[in-house]
C-alpha positions in Angstrom: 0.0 0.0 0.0 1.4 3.3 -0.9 1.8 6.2 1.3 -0.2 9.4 0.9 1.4 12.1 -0.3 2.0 15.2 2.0 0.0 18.4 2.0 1.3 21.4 -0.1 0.3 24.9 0.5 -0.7 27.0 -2.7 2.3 28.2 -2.9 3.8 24.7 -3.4 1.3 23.4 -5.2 1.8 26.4 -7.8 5.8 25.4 -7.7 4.8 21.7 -8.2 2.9 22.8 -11.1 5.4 24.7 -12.5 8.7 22.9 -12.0 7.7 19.2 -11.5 4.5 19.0 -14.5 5.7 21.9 -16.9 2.6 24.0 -16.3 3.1 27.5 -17.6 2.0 30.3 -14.6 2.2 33.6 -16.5 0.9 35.4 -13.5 1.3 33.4 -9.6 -0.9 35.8 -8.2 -3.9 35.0 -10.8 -3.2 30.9 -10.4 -3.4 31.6 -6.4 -6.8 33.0 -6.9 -7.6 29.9 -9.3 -6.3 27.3 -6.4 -8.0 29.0 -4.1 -11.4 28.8 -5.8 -10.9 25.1 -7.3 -9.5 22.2 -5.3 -5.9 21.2 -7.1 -6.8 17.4 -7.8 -10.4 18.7 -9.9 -8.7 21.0 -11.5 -5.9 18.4 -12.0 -8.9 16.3 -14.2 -9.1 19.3 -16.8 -5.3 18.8 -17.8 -6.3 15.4 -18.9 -5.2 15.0 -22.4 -2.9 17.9 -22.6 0.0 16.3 -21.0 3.0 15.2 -23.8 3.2 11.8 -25.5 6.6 11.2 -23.9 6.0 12.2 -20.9 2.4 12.1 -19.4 4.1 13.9 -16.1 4.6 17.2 -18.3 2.0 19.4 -19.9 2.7 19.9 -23.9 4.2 23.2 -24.5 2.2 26.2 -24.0 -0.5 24.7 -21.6 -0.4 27.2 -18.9 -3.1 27.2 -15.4 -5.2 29.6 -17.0 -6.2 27.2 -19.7 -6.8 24.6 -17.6 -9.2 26.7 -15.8 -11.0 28.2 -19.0 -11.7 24.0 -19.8 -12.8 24.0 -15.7 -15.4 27.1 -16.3 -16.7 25.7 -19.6 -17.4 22.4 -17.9 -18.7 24.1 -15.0 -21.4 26.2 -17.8 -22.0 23.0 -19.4 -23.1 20.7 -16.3 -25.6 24.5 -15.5 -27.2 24.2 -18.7 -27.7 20.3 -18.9 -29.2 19.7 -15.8 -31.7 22.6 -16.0 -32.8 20.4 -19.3 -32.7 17.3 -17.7 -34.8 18.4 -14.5 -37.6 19.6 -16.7 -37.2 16.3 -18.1 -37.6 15.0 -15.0 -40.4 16.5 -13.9 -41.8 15.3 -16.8 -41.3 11.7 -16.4 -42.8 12.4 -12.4 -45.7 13.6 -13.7 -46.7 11.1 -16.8 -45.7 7.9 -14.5 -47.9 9.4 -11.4 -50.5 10.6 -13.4 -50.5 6.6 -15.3 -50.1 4.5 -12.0 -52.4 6.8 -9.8 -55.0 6.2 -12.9 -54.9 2.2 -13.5 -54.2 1.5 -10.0 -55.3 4.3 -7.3 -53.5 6.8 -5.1 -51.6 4.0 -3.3 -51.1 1.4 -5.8 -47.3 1.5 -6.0 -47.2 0.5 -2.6 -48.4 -3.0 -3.9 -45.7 -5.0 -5.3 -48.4 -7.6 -7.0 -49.0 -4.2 -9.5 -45.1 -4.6 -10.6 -42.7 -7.1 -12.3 -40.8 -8.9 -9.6 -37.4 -8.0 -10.0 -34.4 -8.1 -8.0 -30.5 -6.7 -7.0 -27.8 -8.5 -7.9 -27.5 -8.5 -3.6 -30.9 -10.3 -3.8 -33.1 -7.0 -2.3 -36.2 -7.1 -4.3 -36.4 -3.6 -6.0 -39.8 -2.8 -5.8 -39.5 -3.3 -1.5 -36.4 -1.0 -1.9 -37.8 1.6 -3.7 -40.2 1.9 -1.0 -38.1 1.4 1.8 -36.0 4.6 0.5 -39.2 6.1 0.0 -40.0 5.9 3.6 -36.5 6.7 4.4 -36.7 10.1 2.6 -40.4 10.9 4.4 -39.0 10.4 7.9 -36.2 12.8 6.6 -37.6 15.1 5.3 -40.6 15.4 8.2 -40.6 19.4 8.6 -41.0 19.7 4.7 -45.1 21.2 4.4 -46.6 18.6 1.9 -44.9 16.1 4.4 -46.4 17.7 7.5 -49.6 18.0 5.5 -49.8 14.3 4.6 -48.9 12.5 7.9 -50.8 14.8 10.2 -54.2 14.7 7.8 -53.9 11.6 6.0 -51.8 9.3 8.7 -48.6 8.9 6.9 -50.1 7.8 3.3 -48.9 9.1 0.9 -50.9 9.6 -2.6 -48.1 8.5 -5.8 -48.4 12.1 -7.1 -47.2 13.6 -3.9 -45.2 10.2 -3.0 -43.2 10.4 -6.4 -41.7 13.7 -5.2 -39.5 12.1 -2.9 -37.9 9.5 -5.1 -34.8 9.9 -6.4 -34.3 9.9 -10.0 -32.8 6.5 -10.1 -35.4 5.2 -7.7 -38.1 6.5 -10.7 -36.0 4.7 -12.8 -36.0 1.4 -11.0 -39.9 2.1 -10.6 -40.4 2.4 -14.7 -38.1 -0.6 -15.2 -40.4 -2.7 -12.7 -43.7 -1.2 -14.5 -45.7 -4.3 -16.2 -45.2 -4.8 -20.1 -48.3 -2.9 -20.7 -47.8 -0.1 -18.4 -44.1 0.1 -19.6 -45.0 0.8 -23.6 -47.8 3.2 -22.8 -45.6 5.2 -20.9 -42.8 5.0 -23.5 -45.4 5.7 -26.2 -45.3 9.1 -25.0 -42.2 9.7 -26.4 -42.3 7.8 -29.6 -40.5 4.8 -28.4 -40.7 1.8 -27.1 -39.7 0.5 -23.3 -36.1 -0.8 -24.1 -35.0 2.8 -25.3 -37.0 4.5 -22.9 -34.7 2.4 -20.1 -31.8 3.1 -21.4 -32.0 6.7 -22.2 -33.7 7.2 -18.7 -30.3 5.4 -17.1 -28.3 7.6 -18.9 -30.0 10.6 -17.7 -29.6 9.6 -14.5 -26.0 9.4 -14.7 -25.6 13.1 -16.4 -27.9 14.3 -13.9 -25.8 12.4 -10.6 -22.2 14.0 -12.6 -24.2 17.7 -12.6 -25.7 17.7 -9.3 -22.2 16.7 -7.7 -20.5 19.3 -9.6 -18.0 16.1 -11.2 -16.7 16.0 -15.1 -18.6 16.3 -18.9 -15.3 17.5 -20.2 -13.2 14.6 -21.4 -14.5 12.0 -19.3 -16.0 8.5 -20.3 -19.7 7.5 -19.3 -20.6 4.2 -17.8 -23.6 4.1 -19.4 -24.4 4.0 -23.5 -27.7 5.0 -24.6 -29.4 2.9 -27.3 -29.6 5.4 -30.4 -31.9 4.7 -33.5 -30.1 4.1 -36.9 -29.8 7.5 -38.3 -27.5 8.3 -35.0 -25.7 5.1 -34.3 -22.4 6.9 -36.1 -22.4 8.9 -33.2 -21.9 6.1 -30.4 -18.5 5.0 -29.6 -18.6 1.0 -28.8 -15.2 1.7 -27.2 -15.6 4.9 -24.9 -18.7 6.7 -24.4 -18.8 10.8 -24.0 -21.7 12.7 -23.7 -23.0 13.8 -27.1 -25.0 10.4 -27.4 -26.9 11.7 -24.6 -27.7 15.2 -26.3 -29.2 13.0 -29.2 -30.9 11.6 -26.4 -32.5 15.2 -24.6 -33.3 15.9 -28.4 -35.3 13.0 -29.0 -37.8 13.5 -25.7 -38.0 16.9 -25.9 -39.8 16.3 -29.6 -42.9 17.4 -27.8 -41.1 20.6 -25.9 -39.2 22.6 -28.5 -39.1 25.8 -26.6 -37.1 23.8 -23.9 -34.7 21.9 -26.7 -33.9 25.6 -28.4 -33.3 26.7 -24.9 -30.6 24.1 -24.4 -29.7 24.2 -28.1 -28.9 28.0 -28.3 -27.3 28.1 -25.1 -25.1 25.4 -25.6 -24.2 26.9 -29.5 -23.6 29.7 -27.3 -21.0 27.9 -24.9 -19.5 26.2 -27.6 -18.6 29.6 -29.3 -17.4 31.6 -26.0 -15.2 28.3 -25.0 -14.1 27.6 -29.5 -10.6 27.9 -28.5 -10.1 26.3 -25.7 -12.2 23.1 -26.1 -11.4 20.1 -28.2 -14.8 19.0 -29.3 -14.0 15.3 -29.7 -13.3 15.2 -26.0 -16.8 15.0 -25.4 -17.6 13.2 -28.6 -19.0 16.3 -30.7 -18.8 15.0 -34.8 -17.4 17.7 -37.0 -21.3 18.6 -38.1 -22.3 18.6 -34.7 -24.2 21.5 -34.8 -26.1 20.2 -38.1 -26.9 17.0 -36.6 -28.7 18.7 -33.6 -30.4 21.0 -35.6 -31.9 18.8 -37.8 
């Protein structure tokens, strides 16, 4: 087991950065203000790819901190912008798989596991008994929220799914759609012109954007776990070997079909981003085709 390294003070992290990596500092009082503001090992993440061939200790000539933290604030825009888009997306999907489950089987219906596919963790924890189990969790911790209050003090705890489904977590709604019946599955993914396979895996990769934006981690440069399934026209734009996140983009175009002020939104601002951020970025580092901007547009 190694050791841990020692802590540096900003002054020695700038020196570190300077004499031990290659990192042009053009101005130390500027790159204080930067370490200062940005942790040195997430700002470390943004030099990924601009280190030499030769020597992957050493930055390639001309790389200097300031760079690095132009790539940082573009990320930092970009994570702003995509999960305002997916929220509403969210929402969305709250409201369309309440508004179907309250319908077909009452307020409390999703409490019954006999209304869902039996399904289970690789640990062997039946989903649908999780999912409501972290339900519960998330009431008794969130007990001095109002529509909380309001429900266990005038309806004795129970919880109706259109008010319940505000306190699951995005991957809980996830696991809840993947446990939906056959039928209950393809109405709801009829709603966005698909059927229940690609509505799973666009969902889960969704909910891995929104977990990197919400927790302030990389876009920029950094490989996804999950691949969403893409129709013919776009499967030029998937990488078998490393996925980045334009796939997902193709993804937030396709379900917002039936919200194009929402898409232009995300559209124009992220035209926008790409333009104030054009030299600085490299576009294939988050898997943008040359005709990117046709592609999206289309």
């Amino acid at each position: 087991m190694k050791i841990l390294k020692s802590a540096l003070t900003y002054e020695q992290q700038i020196e570190q950065l300077k004499n031990k990596h290659g990192l042009q500092i053009p101005n130390v009082d500027s790159a204080l203000r930067i370490l200062k503001r940005v942790n040195y090992y997430r700002l470390s993440g943004y030099g990924i790819g601009l280190k030499r061939k030769d020597n992957p200790e050493i930055y390639q000539e001309g790389i200097s901190i300031d760079h690095i933290y132009q790539l940082y604030s573009f990320d930092s825009a970009l994570r702003s912008l995509v999960l305002h888009t997916v929220e509403q997306i969210e929402i969305q999907l709250r409201t369309q798989i309440a508004n179907y489950l309250a319908l077909k089987y009452g307020p409390e219906g999703y409490v019954n596991p006999e209304n869902f596919i039996s399904k289970y963790k690789k640990d062997g924890t039946d989903i649908h008994s999780s999912i409501i189990d972290s339900f519960r969790k998330e009431c008794h911790r969130q007990t001095k929220v109002p529509f909380v209050i309001h429900h266990n003090e005038q309806y004795g705890g129970h919880f109706p799914i259109w008010v319940a489904i505000e306190l699951f977590s995005f991957g809980n709604l996830a696991s809840l759609l993947d446990i939906m019946k056959d039928e209950d599955k393809k109405c709801i993914a009829t709603l966005y012109n698909t059927d229940p396979k690609y509505l799973k895996s666009w969902i889960l990769s969704l909910v891995e954007i929104r977990n990197i934006c919400a927790h302030y981690s990389r876009l920029y440069n950094m490989p996804l776990k999950q691949t969403p399934f893409l129709y013919s026209e776009y499967r030029i734009y998937r990488n078998s070997k490393i996925n980045k996140v334009f796939p997902v983009f193709l993804v937030i175009k396709r379900m917002l079909e039936e919200n194009q002020p929402l898409w232009d939104f995300f559209f124009i601002g992220l035209c926008s981003l790409i333009k104030d951020y054009s030299s600085i970025i490299n576009l294939s580092y988050i898997g943008f085709p040359d005709n990117w901007k046709s592609v999206l547009s289309q």
